[in-house]
C-alpha positions in Angstrom: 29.4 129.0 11.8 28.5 126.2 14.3 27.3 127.3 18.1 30.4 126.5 19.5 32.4 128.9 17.5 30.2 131.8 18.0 30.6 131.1 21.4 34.0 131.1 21.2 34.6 133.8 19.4 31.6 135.9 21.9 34.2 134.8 24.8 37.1 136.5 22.7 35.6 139.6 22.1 34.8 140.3 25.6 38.6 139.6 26.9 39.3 142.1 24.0 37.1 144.8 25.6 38.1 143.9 29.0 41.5 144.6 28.1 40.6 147.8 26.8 38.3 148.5 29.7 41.0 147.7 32.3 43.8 149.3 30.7 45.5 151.9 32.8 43.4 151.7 35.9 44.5 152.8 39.0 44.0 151.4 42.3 41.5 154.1 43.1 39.8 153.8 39.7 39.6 150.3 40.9 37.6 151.0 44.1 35.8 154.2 43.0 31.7 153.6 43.6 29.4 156.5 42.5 27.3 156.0 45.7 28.0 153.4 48.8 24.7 151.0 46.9 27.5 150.3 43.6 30.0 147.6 43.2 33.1 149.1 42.4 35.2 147.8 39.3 37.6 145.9 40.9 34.9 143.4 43.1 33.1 143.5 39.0 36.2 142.3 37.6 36.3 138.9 41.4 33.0 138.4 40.3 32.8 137.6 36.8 35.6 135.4 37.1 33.6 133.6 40.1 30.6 133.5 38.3 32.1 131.7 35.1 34.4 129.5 37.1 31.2 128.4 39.3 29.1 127.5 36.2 32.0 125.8 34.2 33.6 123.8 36.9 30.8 124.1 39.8 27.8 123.1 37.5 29.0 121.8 34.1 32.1 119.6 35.2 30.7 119.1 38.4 34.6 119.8 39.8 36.7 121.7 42.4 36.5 125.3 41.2 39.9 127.4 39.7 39.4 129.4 42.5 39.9 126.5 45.2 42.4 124.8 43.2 44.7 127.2 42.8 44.7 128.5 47.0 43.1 132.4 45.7 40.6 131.6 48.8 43.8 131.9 51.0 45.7 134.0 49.8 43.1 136.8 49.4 40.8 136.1 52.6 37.8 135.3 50.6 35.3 132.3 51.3 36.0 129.6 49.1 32.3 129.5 48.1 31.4 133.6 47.7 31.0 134.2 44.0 30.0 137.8 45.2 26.7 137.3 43.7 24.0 138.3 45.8 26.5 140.4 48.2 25.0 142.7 50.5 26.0 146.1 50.5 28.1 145.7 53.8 29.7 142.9 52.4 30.7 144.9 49.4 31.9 147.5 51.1 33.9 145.6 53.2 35.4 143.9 50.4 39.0 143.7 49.6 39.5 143.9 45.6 42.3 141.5 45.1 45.3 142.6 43.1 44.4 143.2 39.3 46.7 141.2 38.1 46.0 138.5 40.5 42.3 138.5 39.4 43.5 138.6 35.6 45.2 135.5 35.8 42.8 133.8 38.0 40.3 135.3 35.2 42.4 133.8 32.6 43.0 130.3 34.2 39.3 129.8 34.2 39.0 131.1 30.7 41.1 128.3 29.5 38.9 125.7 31.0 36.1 127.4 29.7 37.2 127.0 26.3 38.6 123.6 26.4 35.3 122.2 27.3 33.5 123.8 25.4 35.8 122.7 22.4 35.2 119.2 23.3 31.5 119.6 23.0 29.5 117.6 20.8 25.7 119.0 19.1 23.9 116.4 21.6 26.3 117.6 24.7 24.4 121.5 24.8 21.3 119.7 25.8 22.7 118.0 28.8 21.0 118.8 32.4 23.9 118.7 35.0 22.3 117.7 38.7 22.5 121.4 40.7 21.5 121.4 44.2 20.1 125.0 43.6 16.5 125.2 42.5 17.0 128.2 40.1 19.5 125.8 38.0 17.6 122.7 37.8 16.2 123.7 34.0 19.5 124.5 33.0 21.1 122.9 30.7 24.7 123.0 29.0 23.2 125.4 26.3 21.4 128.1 28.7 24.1 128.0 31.1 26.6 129.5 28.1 23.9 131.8 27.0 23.9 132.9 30.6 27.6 132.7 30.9 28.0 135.3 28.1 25.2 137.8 29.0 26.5 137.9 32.5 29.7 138.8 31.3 28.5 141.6 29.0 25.9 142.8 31.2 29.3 143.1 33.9 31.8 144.3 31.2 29.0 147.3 30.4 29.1 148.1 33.9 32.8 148.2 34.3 33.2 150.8 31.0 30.4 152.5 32.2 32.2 153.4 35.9 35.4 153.8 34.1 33.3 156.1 31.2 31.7 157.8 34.9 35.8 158.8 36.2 37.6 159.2 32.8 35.2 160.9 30.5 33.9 159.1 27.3 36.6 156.5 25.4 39.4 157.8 27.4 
């Protein structure tokens, strides 16, 4: 199996257990913080959609993010350039969590750039450095940043079974 494949195939297993993670939630279940210094599902859910559309489009393809393009800033009263990372604890709990389904597609819509270019990847293209105006990304290149990709998005998908584990019980 080549690199991009795994990494493919990584990408689909965590929609799979997002799926499953997300399935049946309720708006409170959504919202629902064991104490005011956690992020609730639903701002989990905003930001690892931000997070991968920033380092596909924002850093890799060096374009207008999903986010932007598609008017979600708008419509949802969120800065065009929060990815939620870093957010404070006032600005989480001020936060808004978007409709679901709303995030899901937007989630989605950057999935399927994700996966396009990364299909169109060649062996030599994992070792490129894309410019970044942020000091942390500057030794980054195309392979880290998937690396990083997918271990955000597990680390995040743990935390959203774990707060849904936290309300439901174990696998329910």
């Amino acid at each position: 199996m080549d690199i991009k494949q795994f990494t493919e195939d990584t990408f689909a297993e965590i929609d799979h257990d997002l799926d499953v993670a997300m399935d049946g939630l309720t708006t409170e279940e959504l919202n629902w913080r064991p104490t005011d210094q956690a992020n609730p599902i639903g701002f989990t859910l905003w930001h690892m959609a931000r997070a991968e559309d920033f380092w596909i489009n924002g850093f890799a393809l060096q374009q207008t993010q999903v986010f932007v393009q598609e008017g979600w800033p708008e419509k949802w009263g969120i800065p065009a350039g929060d990815t939620g990372g870093g957010y404070t604890k006032e600005q989480v709990n001020s936060f808004a969590t978007p409709d679901v389904n709303e995030i899901r597609q937007y989630e989605r819509a950057v999935r399927k750039v994700t996966i396009d270019y990364l299909r169109g990847l060649g062996p030599a293209d994992f070792d490129f450095k894309p410019e970044s105006k942020n000091p942390r990304h500057q030794g980054y290149n195309i392979g880290r940043m998937f690396g990083h990709i997918l271990c955000e998005l597990s680390q995040h998908l743990g935390h959203i079974r774990y707060l849904r584990g936290l309300q439901r019980g174990i696998n329910q």
